[in-house]
Structure formats: C-alpha cells, structure tokens
N, C-alpha and C positions, 0 to 999 in steps of 0.2 A: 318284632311286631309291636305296634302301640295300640293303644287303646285303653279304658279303664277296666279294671278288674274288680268284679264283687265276689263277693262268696254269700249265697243265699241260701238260708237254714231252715226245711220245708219243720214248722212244727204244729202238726195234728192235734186237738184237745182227744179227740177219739178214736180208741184202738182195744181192737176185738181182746186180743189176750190180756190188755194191761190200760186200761183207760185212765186218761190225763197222765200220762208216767214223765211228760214234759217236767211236770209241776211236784213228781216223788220229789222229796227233798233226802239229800244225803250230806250228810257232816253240815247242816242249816244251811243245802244251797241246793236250788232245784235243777235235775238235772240238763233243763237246759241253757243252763248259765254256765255250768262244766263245758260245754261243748262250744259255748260262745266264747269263751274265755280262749281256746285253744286254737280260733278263728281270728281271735285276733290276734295272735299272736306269731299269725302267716307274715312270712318274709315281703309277699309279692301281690299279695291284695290289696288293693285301696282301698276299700269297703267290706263290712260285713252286716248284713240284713237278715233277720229273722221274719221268716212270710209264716204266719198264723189263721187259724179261723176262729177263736174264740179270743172273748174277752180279759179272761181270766191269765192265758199266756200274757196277751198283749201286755198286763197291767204289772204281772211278771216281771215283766221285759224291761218297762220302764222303772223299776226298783234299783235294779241293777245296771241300769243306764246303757242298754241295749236299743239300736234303732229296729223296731219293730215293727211289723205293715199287717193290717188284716187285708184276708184275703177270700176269695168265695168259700163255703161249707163245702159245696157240690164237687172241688174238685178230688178226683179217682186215686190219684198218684202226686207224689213230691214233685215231678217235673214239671205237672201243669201249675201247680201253686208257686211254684218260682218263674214259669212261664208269665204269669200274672202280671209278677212283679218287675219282670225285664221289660214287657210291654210298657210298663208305665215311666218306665227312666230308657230311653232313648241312649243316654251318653253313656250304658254298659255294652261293652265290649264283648267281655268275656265273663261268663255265669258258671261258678263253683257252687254246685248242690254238694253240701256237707248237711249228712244226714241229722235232724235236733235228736239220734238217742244212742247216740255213738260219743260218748263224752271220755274215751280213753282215746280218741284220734289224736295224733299228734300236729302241731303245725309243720313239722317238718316234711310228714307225708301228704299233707293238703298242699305243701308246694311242689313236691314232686310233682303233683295230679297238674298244678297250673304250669311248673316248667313242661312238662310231658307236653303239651296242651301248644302252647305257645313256641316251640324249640318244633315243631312235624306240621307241615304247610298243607300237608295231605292229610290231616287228621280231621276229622267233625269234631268227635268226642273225646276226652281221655277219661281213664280212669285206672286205680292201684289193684294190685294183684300183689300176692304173697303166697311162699312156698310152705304148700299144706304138710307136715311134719309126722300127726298119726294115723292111723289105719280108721280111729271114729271117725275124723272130721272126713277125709274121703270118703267113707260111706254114708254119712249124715246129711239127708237131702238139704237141709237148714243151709250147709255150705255150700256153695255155690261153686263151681268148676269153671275155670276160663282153659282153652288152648288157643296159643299164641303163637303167628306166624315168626320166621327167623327174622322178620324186620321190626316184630313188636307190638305189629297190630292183632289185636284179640279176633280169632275165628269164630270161636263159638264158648257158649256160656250152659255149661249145665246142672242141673240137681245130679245128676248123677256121676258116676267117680265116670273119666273123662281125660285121653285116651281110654283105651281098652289096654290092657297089656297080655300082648300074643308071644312080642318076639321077647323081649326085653322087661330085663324084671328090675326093679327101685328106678324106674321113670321120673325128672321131678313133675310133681303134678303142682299146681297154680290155684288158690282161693281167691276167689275177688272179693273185693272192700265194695260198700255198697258210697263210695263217692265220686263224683264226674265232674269233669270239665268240659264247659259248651263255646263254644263259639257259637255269638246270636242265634246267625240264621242256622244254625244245626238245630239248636234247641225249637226257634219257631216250628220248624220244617218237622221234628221228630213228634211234637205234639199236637200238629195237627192232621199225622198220618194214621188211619186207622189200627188196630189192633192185630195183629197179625196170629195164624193160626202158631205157631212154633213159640209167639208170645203168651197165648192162652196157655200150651199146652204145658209150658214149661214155669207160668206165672213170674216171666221175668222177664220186664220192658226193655231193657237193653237190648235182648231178639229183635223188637222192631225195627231197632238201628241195622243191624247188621243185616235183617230181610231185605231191605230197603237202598241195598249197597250202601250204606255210609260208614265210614270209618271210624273206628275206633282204638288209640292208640292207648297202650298199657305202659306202665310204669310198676316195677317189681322192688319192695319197700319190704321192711321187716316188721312192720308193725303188724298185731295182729288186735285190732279195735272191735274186737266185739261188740253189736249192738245190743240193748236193754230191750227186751219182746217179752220177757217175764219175770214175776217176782224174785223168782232164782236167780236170772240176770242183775236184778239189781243188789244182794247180797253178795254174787261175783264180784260186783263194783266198787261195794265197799270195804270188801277184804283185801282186793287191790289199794285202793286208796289207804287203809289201815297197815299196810305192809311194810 
C-alpha cells in the first residue's frame, strides 16, 4: 500500500484526575515531548503531529520543535481531535493516534500498529495488544481486556477479566495499548457514527468500531506503556527513567 503516513498525538490541556499532565515536566522535559520524541523515532511514518487545544501545549510544542496544530476545546475523545486534523491535510493516508501521556511507548511498537495496519487489506483499524502477566492487572477494570480471533482480528474489548475460564485454567489473556492505526475513511466513518450502547456501557470507543462491523486488526508486542492518569503514575515514570 502507498500512501502517507502521520502519527497524530491527541494532547488535551484538561483532565479530570490530573490536569495539564501534558506539561508535568520530568528530568526538565514535559511529558509530552517523551512521547513525541519516541514518535519520531517510528521507522514508518512520514509525519508526526501533535493536535492540541490550548495554547500553552501548542507553545510547548514549539520549544522543542514539534509541529503542532490547535484543535476545537469541544471535542469528546482523542479520535475526533485527530479526526480534525486529517480533515485538514487531504494527502494523509494513514492516521496513527499515539496517545500524548503514554511517553514509555516505544517506536518499535508504534510500527508494529502501522505494519499491522497496512500488511491486512481487511482491516479498518489496528491497534497493540500484550499479554496480561498478573492476577491484578486482570482484574483491574483500568486494564482493558481484548479477545482475539485465530486470524488476529480483536472480537471484543472489556473492563473486565475476559474470557471466562470454565474449561481451562492459565488461558493467555490479551491487555490492550490504548494506540490505533486508521485508515482515512475508517477514521471519518468511525467518528461520525453515533455512540453505541456497549460503548457507553463499557466506556470504551473502540466498541463503536466493532458494533458497527468494522475491523479491527491486533498486533501482540511486549511492551507494556503504561499511561500517566495520576500523580502515582508520573512517579512510576520517573523511577523508570531513573533506573
């Protein structure tokens, strides 16, 4: 397949647990310049875009020589604010949402998500999955459950631990990474389909997709990139980085 390839970096100044955490600075660098840095550093993107709504990232952005876009306040979710931005550039192809507070992702598994993406002719969407290892993260609603067909493509996505185990005992069970690969018109198409009841219920937009019949094909990666959602989180981040 040709076409160009962005990776667009949805980053929110406001967040209920942790507001402006874009802008936390760790070791004199904010965190999302960690995550842009690790964007660019993707084998298989042309481009990488940071879509913003405040000034204060945008100005961020430009310190450290990031191409940055503002974007509306009003929208809901990271998909419509990169949604935004592929509206406005015609010659992208293909749209990698790399979440801005996930700054332990690797580029190696941002290309898995675009080969994933681009290697399945029948895929809408891709995204990474990893095998969940303890007994908390399976039961911790925070972690997110994928089960995946024998072809690869993701069935279903839940808060909760996912299978059931009846017959068989040490199953591997599947964490999803919260990063996707769109093909345009999957991404047009997914954002301007209403909200689906199994997406409320479950508060996880990827359901839309798969309500909807669209595909979504997975790629199984060993990374485990923990997102930054609380203060905790970012002392996690730094003991890592200090390590």
């Amino acid at each position: 397949m040709s076409g160009k390839i962005a990776i667009i970096i949805p980053a929110r100044y406001g967040s209920t647990r942790l507001p402006a955490k874009a802008l936390i600075e760790v070791e004199g660098k904010p965190i999302i310049q960690y995550v842009w840095e690790k964007a660019k550093a993707s084998k298989l993107a042309n481009e990488v875009i940071i879509a913003t709504d405040h000034e204060a990232i945008l100005e961020a952005c430009g310190k450290f020589g990031a191409n940055a876009m503002m974007t509306s306040v009003e929208h809901k979710c990271g998909s419509d604010r990169i949604a935004e931005v592929a509206q406005k550039r015609p010659d992208i192809e293909y749209i990698i949402n790399v979440q801005g507070d996930e700054p332990l992702i690797t580029p190696e598994s941002i290309d898995s998500c675009i080969s994933a993406l681009l290697t399945n002719e029948d895929a809408d969407v891709s995204t990474l999955i990893r095998v969940i290892e303890s007994e908390d993260e399976l039961n911790n609603p925070n972690v997110v459950k994928c089960v995946k067909n024998l072809a690869g493509y993701a069935m279903y996505f839940s808060r909760s631990k996912i299978p059931y185990e009846r017959n068989i005992e040490n199953h591997e069970f599947y964490g999803h990474m919260g990063i996707y690969g769109y093909k345009r018109d999957a991404l047009f198409k997914m954002t301007s389909l209403p909200q689906t009841s199994l997406e409320k219920t479950e508060s996880l937009e990827q359901l839309r997709v798969l309500d909807n019949g669209m595909k979504i094909i997975t790629a199984v990666v060993k990374d485990n990139a923990v997102g930054i959602d609380t203060a905790e989180d970012v002392e996690r981040f730094k003991s890592k980085l200090l390590a």
